[in-house]
SESE-73424 format. One line per 5 residues: number of its first residue (from 1); their letters; for each residue x, y, z of C-alpha. Coordinates in Angstrom, 1 decimal. Example, Ala and Ser with C-alpha at 12.3 -4.5 7.8 and 13.67 -1.06 7.14 Angstrom:
2
1	AS	12.3:-4.5:7.8; 13.7:-1.1:7.1
This chain:
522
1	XXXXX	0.0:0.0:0.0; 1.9:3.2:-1.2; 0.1:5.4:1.6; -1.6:4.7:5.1; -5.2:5.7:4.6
6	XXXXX	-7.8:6.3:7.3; -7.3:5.6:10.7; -9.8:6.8:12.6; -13.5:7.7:10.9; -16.7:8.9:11.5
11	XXXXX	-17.9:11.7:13.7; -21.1:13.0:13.1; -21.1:15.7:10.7; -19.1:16.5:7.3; -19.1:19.0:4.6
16	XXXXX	-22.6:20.1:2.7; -22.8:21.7:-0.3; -24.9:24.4:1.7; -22.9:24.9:4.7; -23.4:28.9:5.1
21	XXXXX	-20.5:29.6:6.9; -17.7:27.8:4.1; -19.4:27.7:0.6; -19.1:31.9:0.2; -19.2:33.4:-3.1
26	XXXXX	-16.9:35.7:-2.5; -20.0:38.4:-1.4; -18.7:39.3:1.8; -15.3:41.9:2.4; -14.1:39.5:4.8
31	XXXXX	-10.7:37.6:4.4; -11.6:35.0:6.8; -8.9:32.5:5.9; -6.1:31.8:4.6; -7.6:30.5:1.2
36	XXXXX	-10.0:33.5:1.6; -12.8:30.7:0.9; -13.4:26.9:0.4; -12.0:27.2:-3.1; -9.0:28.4:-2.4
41	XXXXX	-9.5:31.4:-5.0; -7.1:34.0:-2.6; -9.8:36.6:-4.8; -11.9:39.4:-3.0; -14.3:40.2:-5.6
46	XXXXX	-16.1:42.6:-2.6; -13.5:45.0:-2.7; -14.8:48.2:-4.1; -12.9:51.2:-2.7; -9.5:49.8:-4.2
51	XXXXX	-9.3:49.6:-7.3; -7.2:49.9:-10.6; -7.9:54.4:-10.4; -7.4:53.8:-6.6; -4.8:51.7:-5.8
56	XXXXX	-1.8:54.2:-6.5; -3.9:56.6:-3.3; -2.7:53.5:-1.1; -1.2:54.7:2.2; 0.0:53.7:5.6
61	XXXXX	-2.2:53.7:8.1; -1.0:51.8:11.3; 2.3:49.6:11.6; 2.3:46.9:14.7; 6.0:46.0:15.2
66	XXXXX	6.9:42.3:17.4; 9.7:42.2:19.4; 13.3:40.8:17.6; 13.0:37.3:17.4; 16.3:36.3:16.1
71	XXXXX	15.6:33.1:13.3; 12.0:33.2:13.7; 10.7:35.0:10.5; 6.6:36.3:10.4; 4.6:33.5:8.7
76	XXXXX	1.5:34.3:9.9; -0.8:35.4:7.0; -4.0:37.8:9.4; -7.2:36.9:8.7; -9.8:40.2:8.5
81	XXXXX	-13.7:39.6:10.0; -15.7:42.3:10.7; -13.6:44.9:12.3; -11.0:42.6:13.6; -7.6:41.5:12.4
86	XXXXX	-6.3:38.2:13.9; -2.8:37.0:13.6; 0.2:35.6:15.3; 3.5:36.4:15.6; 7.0:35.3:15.8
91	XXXXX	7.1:36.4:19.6; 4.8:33.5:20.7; 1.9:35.8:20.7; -1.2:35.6:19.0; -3.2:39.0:18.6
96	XXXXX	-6.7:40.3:17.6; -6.4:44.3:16.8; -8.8:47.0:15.4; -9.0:46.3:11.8; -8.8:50.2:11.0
101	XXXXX	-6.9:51.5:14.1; -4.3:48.6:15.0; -5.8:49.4:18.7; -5.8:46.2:21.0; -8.6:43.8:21.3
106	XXXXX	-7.0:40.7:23.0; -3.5:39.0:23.2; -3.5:35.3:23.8; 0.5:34.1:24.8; 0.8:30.3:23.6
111	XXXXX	3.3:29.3:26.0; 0.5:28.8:28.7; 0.0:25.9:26.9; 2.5:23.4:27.8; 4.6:26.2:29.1
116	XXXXX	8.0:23.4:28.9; 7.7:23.0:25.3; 9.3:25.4:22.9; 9.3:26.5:19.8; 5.9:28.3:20.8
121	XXXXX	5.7:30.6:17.3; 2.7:30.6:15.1; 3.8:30.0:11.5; 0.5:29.6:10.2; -2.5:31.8:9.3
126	XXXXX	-5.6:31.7:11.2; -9.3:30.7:10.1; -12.0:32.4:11.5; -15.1:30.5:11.7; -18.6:29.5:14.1
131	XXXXX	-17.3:32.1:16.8; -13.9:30.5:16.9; -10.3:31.4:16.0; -8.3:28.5:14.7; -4.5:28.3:14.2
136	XXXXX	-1.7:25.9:14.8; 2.2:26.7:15.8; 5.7:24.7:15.8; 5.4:22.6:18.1; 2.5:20.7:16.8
141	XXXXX	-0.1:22.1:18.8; -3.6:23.2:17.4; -5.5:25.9:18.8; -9.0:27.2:19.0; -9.9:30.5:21.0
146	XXXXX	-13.2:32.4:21.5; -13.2:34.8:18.7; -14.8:37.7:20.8; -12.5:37.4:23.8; -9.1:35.5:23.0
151	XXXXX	-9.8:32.7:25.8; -8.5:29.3:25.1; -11.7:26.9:23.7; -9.4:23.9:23.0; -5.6:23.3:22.4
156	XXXXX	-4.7:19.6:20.9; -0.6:18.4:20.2; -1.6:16.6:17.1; 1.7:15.2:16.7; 4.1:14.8:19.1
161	XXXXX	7.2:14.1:16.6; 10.1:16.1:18.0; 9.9:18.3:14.8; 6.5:18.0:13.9; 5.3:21.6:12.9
166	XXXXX	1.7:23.3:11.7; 2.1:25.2:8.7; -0.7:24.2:6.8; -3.4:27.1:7.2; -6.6:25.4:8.3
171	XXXXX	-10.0:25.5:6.7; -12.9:24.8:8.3; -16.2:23.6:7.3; -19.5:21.4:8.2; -18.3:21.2:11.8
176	XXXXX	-14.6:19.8:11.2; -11.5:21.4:10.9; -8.7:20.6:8.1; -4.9:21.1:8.4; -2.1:19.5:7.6
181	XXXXX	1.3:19.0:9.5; 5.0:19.2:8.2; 8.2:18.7:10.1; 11.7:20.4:10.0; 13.4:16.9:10.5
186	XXXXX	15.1:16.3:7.6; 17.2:19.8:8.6; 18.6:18.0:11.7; 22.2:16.9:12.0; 23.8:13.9:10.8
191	XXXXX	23.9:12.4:13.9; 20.4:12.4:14.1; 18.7:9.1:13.3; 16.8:10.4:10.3; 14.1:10.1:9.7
196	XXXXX	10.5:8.8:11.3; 8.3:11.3:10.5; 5.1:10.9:8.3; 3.1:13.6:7.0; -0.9:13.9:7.7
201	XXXXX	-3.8:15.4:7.2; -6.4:15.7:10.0; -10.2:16.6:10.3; -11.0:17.7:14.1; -13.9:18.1:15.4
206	XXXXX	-13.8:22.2:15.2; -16.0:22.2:18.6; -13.8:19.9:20.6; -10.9:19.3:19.1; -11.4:15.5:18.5
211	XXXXX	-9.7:13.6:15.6; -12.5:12.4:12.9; -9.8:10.8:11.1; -6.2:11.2:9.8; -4.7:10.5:6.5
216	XXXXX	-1.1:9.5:6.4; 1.1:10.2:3.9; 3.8:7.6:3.8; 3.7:4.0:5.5; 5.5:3.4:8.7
221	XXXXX	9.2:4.0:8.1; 11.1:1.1:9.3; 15.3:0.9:10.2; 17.1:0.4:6.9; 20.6:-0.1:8.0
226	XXXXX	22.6:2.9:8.9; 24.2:6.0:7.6; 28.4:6.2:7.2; 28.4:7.6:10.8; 26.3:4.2:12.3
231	XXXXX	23.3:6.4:13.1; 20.1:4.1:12.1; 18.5:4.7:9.1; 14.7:4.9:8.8; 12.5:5.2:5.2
236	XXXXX	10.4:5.7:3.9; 9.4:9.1:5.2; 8.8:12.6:5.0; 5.9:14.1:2.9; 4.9:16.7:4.9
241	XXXXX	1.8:18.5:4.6; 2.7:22.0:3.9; 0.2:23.7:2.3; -2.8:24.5:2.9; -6.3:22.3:2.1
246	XXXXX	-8.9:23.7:-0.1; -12.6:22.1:-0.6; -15.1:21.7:-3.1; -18.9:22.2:-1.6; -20.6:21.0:-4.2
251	XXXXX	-19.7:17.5:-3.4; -17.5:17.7:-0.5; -13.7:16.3:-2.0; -10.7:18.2:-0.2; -7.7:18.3:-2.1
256	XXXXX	-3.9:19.2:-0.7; -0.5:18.8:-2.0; 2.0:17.1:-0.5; 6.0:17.6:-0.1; 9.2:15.5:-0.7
261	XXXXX	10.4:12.2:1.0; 13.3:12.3:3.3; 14.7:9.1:2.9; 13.6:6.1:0.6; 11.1:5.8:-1.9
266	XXXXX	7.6:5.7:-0.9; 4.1:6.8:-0.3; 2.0:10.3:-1.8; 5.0:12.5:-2.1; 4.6:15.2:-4.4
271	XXXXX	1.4:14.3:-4.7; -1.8:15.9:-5.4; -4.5:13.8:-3.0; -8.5:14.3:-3.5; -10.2:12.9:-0.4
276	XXXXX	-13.9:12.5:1.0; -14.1:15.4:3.5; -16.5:13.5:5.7; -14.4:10.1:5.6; -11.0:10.7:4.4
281	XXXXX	-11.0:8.1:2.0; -9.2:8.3:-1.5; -11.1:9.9:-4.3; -8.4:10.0:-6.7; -4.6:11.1:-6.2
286	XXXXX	-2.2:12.4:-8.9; 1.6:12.3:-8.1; 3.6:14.6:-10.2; 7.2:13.2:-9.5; 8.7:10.0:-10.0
291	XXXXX	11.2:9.9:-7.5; 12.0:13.3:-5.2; 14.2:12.5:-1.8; 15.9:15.3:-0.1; 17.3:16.0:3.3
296	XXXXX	19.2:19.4:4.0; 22.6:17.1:3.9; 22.3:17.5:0.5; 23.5:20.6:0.6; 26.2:20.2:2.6
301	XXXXX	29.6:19.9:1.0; 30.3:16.5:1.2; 27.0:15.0:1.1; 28.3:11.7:-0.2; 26.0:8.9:1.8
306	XXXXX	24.0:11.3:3.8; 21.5:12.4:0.5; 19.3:9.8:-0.1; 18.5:10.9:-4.0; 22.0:12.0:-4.6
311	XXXXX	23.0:8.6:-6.8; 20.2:8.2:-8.8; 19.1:12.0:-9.4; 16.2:12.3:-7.2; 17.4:14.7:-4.9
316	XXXXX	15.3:17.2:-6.2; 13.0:18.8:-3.4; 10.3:19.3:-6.0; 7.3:19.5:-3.2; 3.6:20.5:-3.8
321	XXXXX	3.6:23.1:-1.3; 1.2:25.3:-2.9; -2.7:25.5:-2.1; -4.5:24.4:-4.9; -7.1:26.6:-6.7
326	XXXXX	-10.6:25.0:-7.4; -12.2:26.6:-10.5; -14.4:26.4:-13.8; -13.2:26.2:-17.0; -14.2:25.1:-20.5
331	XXXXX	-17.4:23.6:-19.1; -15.7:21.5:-16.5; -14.4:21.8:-12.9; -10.9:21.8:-12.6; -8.3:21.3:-9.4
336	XXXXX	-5.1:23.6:-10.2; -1.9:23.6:-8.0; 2.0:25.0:-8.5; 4.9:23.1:-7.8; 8.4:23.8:-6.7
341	XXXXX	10.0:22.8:-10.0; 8.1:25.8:-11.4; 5.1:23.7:-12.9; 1.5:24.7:-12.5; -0.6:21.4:-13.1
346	XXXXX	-4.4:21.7:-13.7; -6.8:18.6:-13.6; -9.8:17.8:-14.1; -11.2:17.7:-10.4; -13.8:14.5:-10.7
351	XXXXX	-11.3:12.3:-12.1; -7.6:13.2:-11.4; -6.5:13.2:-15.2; -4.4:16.4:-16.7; -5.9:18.9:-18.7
356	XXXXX	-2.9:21.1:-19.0; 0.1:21.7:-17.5; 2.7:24.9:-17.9; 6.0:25.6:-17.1; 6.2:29.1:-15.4
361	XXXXX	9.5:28.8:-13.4; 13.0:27.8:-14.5; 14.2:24.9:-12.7; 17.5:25.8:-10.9; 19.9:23.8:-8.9
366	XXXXX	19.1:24.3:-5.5; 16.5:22.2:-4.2; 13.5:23.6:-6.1; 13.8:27.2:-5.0; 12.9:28.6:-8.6
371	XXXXX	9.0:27.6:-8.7; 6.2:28.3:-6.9; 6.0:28.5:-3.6; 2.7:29.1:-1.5; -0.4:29.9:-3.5
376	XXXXX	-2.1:31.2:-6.6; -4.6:33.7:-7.0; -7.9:32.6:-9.4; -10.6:36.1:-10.1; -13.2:33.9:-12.2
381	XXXXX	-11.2:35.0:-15.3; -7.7:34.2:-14.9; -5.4:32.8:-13.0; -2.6:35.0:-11.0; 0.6:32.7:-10.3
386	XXXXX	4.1:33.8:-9.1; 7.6:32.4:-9.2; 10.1:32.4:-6.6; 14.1:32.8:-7.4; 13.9:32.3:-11.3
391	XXXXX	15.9:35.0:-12.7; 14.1:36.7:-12.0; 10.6:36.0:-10.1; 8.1:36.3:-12.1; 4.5:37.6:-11.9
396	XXXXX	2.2:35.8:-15.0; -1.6:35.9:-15.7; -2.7:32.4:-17.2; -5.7:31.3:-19.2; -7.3:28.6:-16.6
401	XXXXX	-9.0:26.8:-19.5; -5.6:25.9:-21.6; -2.8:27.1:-19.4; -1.8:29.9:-22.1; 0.6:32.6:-20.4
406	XXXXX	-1.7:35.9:-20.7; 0.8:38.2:-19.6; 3.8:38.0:-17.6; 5.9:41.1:-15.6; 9.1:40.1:-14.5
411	XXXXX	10.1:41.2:-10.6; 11.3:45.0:-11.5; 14.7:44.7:-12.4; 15.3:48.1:-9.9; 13.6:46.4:-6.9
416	XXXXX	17.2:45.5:-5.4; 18.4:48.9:-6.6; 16.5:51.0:-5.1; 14.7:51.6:-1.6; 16.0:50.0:1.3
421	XXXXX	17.7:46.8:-0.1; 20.0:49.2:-1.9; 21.9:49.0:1.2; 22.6:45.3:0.7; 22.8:44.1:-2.5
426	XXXXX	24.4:41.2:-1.2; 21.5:40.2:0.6; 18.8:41.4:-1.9; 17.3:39.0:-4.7; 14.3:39.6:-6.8
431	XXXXX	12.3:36.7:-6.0; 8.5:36.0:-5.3; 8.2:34.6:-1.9; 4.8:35.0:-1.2; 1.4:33.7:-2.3
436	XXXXX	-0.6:36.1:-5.3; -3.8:37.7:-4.0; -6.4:39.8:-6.0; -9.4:41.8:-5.8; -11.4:43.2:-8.8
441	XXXXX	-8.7:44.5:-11.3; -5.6:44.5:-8.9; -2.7:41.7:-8.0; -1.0:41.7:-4.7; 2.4:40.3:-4.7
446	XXXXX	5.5:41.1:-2.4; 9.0:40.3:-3.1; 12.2:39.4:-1.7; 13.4:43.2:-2.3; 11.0:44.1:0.2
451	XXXXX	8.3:46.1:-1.7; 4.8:45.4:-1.7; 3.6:46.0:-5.6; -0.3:46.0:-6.7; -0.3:45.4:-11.1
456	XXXXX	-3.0:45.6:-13.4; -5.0:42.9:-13.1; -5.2:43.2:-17.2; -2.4:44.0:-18.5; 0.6:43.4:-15.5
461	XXXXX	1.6:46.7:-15.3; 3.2:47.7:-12.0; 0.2:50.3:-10.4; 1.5:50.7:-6.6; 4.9:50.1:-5.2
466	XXXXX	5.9:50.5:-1.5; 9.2:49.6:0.2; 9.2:47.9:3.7; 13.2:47.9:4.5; 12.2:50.8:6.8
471	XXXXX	11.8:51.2:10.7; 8.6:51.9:11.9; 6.8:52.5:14.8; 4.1:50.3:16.0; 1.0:51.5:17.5
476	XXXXX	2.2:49.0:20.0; 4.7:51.5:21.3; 7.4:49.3:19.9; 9.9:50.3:17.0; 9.8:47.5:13.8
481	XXXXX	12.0:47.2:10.3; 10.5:45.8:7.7; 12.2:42.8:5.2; 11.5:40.7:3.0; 7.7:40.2:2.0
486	XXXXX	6.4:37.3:3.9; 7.4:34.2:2.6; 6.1:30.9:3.1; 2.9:31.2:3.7; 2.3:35.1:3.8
491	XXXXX	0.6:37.0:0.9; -1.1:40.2:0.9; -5.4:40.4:2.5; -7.4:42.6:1.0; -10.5:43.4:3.0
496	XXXXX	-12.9:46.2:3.3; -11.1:49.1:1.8; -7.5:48.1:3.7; -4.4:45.9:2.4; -2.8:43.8:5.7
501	XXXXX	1.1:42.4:4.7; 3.4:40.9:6.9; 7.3:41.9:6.3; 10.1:40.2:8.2; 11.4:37.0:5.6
506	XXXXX	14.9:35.7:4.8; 16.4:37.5:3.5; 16.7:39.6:6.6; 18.0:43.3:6.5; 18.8:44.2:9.8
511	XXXXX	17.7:47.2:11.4; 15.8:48.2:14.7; 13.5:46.2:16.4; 11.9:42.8:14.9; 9.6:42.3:11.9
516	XXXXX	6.1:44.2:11.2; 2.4:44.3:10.2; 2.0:46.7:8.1; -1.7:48.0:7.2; -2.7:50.4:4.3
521	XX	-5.5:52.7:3.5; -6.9:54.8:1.1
């Protein structure tokens, strides 16, 4: 059996096609997750006061600056509902501010859960859902606090792997909660017996916390002899669950990508899974790699023995860590997702089979750091996907019925020139971290340079520029420098009239303070 499937089903409940709180339209100005809705469309199509005329009147209107927090970057994409802005930080806080004024609503501190453990950082964004705020962090635990008030509802460790980690935004929807988990283990040293752990995706009851059922990505790794130091050797594993799950209401499949093994051959890596919602089971699952096994040792500079794909070629780190898009095209429902080798891959969402495929990103040596990284943007005409370090990274609007490049606008070729990362050019690289977001005729996409750009929605043109690598001061009382745009995880929200980014990624360009929320205004 190439993957572990189920292991626990059936709580009551599951996804209907008309549950009020998940199926939106895209009607309401809320941002209330991650995937901005069930789709996974990362499209605001309420937004009226910024637009194509407007956009360029964009202006600061509050800054909220964290604390330094040396090697922990800000992941945590905010979610927007009502006139609240939820969102965690790298300081082991998680926060619920004005939406308009940045002025305090509540602060919940993680570490009073399991105050022994570390690692207490949120690297995920929240969902917002059913009077609830859910989020995971780094150490594997899974949160849900009272929306209103901050105060702790439930907190699970749904996996207890020492490197077990929660960057998988969760979605949430006919009374269950989806996320998926990911582990920094194949970074540890060699003398770490690497590696045990398997990537999942769970469904939790959202009111308690309960598992419905888990789907594993690889089978149990088992020892394998040892590596050249006599450390054991474990495989198949890896696979982590990085991105974020999206699902379809009309008939309740959930679709996520999946990463790269660690060590050995096995199981739904790279993979593009389609499972029941209600039971877990397999609906139909697309694997876009042959063979992709890759440990950080690969890297190193004698990684002879210690890179499991580094003989036969597979050591390629060509993960699905992209949220897929779900939308219609040429009479058909289609299931759309980038990869890291710089491939976006649409199917055809009943069946699994490939309706077309393009090739945005260049692939580059260096463990599949040229393709896309986090998440596409889809605006019911066409499809907004971004490259990372591809010489450069590039912005490109793509037909979703035949994959045909529309337009594409390179990363400025100033952007490292010019602004703050002027000041180190050694540092600076114009590259598209972040996942694309859009509202009605504007595209949202930050950069490694650390400017925030909005482009035409129909042509690419740049519309709006502005440069983080700046100090600011928080309405926090603290004093923040911005980075690089958000990374991993962190695109722009657009909601009600405002544009919420976090800046603080590697590269980092030091200055005073830690990172910063930045929120602007017309």
């Amino acid at each position: 059996m190439a993957a572990a499937a189920v292991l626990v089903a059936g709580l009551a409940g599951g996804v209907a096609a008309a549950d009020p709180e998940t199926a939106t339209t895209g009607r309401s100005g809320d941002w209330p997750t991650w995937q901005k809705d069930p789709t996974g469309t990362r499209h605001n199509r309420a937004e009226r006061a910024i637009t194509p005329r407007t956009v360029g009147n964009l202006k600061l209107k509050w800054a909220f600056a964290y604390p330094p927090s040396p090697g922990l970057p800000t992941r945590s994409e905010p979610a927007v509902v009502g006139d609240t802005i939820y969102f965690g930080g790298p300081d082991g806080k998680f926060y619920a501010r004005d939406a308009r004024t940045g002025a305090e609503k509540w602060t919940f501190d993680l570490k009073t859960v399991d105050p022994a453990a570390t690692r207490a950082v949120t690297w995920d964004g929240p969902a917002v859902s059913g009077g609830k705020v859910y989020f995971g962090d780094l150490r594997g635990y899974f949160y849900a606090l009272d929306q209103r008030t901050g105060t702790l509802r439930w907190a699970k460790r749904i996996d207890t792997h020492v490197a077990a980690t929660i960057t998988s935004s969760p979605i949430v929807s006919g009374g269950r909660v989806y996320v998926g988990v990911s582990s920094g283990e194949n970074t540890l040293p060699r003398d770490y017996p690497c590696c045990t752990f398997r990537g999942h995706l769970d469904s939790l009851d959202a009111e308690t916390g309960e598992l419905a059922w888990r789907y594993y990505t690889v089978p149990e790794p088992k020892q394998n002899g040892t590596w050249p130091n006599g450390v054991p050797k474990f495989e198949p594993s890896g696979a982590g669950v990085w991105s974020s799950p999206v699902i379809d209401p009309a008939d309740g499949t959930l679709y996520v990508g999946t990463g790269q093994n660690y060590t050995g051959h096995g199981g739904d890596f790279d993979t593009l899974l389609a499972l029941d919602a209600r039971s877990g089971a397999v609906r139909w699952k697309n694997q876009v790699t042959k063979a992709d096994t890759w440990r950080t040792a690969c890297n190193d500079p004698d990684p002879e023995g210690y890179c499991p794909g580094l003989k036969d070629g597979s050591a390629l780190d060509y993960d699905i860590g992209a949220t897929p898009n779900i939308f219609r095209a040429g009479g058909r429902t289609l299931v759309g997702v980038g990869q890291k080798l710089g491939v976006y891959h649409a199917f055809d969402a009943r069946t699994g089979e490939v309706v077309w495929r393009r090739q945005l990103g260049v692939p580059l040596p260096s463990g599949g750091i040229s393709g896309i990284q986090w998440g596409s943007s889809f605006d019911g005409e066409k499809l907004y996907i971004a490259t990372y370090f591809a010489n450069p990274g590039t912005l490109f609007a793509v037909d979703p019925a035949t994959g045909k490049v529309l337009w594409k606008t390179p990363n400025p070729a100033d952007g490292c020139t010019t602004g703050g990362a002027a000041q180190h050019p050694k540092s600076c690289s114009l590259a598209h971290g972040p996942a694309v977001t859009s509202s009605p005729g504007v595209v949202y996409e930050g950069s490694n340079d650390g400017k925030l750009r909005a482009y035409s929605a129909r042509d690419g043109k740049v519309l709006w520029t502005y440069d983080t690598i700046r100090d600011f001061t928080g309405v926090n009382g603290l004093v923040g420098h911005g980075s690089a745009i958000s990374g991993t995880g962190g695109g722009a929200v657009v909601s009600h009239g405002m544009v919420y980014v976090q800046s603080g990624y590697s590269p980092e360009y030091p200055g005073t303070g830690g990172n910063v929320l930045l929120a602007f205004g017309l």
